[in-house]
C-alpha positions in Angstrom: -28.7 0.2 -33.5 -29.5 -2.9 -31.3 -29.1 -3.2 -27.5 -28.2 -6.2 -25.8 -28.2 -6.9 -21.9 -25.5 -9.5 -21.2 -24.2 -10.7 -18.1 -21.7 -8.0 -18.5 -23.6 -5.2 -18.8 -25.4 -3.3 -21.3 -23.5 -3.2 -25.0 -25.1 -1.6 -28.0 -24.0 -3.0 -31.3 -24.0 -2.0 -34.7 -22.8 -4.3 -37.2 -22.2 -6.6 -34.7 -19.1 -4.2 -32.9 -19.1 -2.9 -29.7 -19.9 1.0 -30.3 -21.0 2.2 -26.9 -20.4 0.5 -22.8 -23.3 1.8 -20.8 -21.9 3.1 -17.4 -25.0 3.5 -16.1 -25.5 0.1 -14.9 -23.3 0.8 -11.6 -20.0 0.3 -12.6 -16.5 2.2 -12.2 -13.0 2.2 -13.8 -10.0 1.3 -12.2 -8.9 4.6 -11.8 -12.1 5.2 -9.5 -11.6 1.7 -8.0 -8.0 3.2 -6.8 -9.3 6.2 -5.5 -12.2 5.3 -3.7 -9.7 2.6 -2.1 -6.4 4.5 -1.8 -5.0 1.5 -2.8 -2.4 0.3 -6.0 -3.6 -1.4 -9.1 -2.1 -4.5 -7.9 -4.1 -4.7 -4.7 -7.3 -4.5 -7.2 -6.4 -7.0 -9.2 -5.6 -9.1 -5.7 -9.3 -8.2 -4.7 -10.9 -9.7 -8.1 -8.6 -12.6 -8.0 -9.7 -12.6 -3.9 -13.3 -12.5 -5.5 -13.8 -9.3 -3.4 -14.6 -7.0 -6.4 -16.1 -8.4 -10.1 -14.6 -7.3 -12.8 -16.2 -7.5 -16.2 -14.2 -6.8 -19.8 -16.8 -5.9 -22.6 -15.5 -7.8 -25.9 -13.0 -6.5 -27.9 -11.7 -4.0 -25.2 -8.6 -4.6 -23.4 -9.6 -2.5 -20.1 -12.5 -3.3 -17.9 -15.2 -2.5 -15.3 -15.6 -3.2 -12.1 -18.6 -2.9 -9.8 -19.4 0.1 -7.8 -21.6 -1.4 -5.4 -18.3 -4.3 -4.5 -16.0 -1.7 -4.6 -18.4 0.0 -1.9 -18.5 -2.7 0.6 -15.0 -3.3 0.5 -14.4 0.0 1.4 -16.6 0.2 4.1 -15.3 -3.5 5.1 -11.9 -1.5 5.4 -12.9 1.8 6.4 -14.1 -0.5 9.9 -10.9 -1.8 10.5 -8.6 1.2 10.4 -11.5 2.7 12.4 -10.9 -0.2 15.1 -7.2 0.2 15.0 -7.8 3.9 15.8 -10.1 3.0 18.8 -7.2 1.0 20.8 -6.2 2.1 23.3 -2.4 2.9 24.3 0.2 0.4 25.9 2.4 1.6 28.6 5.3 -0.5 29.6 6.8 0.7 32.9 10.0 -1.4 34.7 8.6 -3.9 36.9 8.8 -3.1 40.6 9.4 -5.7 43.7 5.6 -5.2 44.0 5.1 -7.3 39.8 7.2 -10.6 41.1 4.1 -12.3 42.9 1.9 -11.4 39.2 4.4 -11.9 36.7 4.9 -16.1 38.3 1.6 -16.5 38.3 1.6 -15.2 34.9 4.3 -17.5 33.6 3.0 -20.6 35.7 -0.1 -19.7 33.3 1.7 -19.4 30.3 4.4 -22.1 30.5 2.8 -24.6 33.3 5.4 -28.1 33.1 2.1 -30.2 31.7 1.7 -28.0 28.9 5.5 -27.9 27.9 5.3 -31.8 28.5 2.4 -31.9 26.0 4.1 -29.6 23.6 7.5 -32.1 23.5 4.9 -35.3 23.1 3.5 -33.8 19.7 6.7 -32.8 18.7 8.1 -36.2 19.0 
């Protein structure tokens, strides 16, 4: 039985049919993929069509592979941002007192200043 190393991975032959996927070339179904993820099958295949995770189908199978070490990084990649969105802090919103006024104009003179709003209606025009 012959062993070929493809781009794909690692596929023995015999008789010129796939007999054997080697799995030991760092690669991980999509039932790991999920897992690891916590994410749906759809939001896989938007990460290989996103170019996020390769995905490789030996010949004559219908189901593929897909690489542990992408599937890695992307979950660290997430794992940081839901770590970040745990880290904000908390917004308190209170009734503005008599105390607010002078802040909140200068605020609003910031935000909607009459030469911004002028500029705003030339582009629109």
């Amino acid at each position: 039985m012959a062993s070929v190393k493809t781009r794909r991975g690692s596929f023995c032959w015999s008789l010129g049919h796939v007999v054997k996927w080697s799995r030991s070339d760092g690669t991980i179904e999509i039932k790991e993929v999920k897992e690891k993820l916590n994410i749906s099958g759809a939001m896989v295949l938007n990460y290989v069509k996103q170019g996020k995770i390769k995905h490789a189908v030996p010949p004559g199978r219908k189901h593929g592979y897909y690489l542990e070490k992408d599937v890695e990084k992307l979950a660290s990649e997430l794992q940081a941002f839901f770590d970040l969105e745990e880290e904000t802090e908390n917004t308190e919103f209170t009734v503005a007192t008599a105390a607010d006024i002078p802040a909140c104009i200068a605020l609003n003179r910031e935000l909607f200043d009459i030469k911004n709003t002028e500029a705003v209606k030339d582009n629109q025009r």
